[in-house]
Residue, then its C-alpha position, 0 to 999 in steps of 0.5 A: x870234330x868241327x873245329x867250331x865251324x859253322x855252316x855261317x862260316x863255311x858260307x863266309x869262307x866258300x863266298x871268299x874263295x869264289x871272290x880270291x879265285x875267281x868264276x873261270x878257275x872255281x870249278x877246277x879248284x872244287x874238282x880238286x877239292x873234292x879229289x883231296x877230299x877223297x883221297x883223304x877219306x880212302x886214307x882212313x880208310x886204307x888205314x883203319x883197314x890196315x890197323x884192323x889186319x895188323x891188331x887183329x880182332x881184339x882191336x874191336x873189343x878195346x874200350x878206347x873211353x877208357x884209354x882217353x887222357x882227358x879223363x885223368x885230370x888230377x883235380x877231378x880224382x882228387x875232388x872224387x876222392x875227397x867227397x867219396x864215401x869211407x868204406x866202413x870196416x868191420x872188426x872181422x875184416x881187419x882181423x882178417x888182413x892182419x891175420x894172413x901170413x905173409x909170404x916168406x921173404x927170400x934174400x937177394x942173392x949175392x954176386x962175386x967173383x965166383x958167383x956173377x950176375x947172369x949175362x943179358x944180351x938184350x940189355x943196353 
């Protein structure tokens, strides 16, 4: 993440600030720079710590790729899809989806005066 900065327009943005802030205030404005710098970076890393202690070890083994956002966009799934090869399907294949018995359906039970629904008390 350099947010498109440069070394050109770090040079061009440290020239400016020594012009704005002047010889005789620059070196406390770059102690303090460089105290925020460090303050930040002992805030990640206080951070990651604690997210390490709190998630626990499983928190090294999450793919974070696969939970990026970017990579569900709708006009790539569906171009891979357009272009992507039909599985072909053999005669014993389709015979066997059809073949499987499907699992009895049981009906919804009926709630009344007599027979009510089960009380959640976690719910709304």
């Amino acid at each position: 993440m350099t947010f498109g900065l440069t070394f050109e327009k770090l040079l061009l943005i440290g020239l400016i600030a020594v012009l704005i802030i002047g010889p005789e205030r620059l070196p406390r404005a770059a102690e303090s720079f460089a105290r925020l710098v460090r303050k930040a970076g002992e805030y990640l890393r206080d951070t990651k710590s604690r997210m390490r202690e709190e998630m626990g070890p499983e928190l090294d083994d999450v793919d974070w790729r696969k939970l990026d956002p970017r990579q569900y966009d709708p006009r790539r799934i569906i171009r891979d899809a357009l272009f992507e090869e039909p599985q072909p399907t053999t005669p014993a294949a389709v015979a066997a989806t059809i073949a499987e018995p499907a699992a009895p359906r049981t009906a919804p039970p009926v709630f009344d005066a007599q027979n009510r629904p089960p009380f959640d008390s976690e719910a709304t």
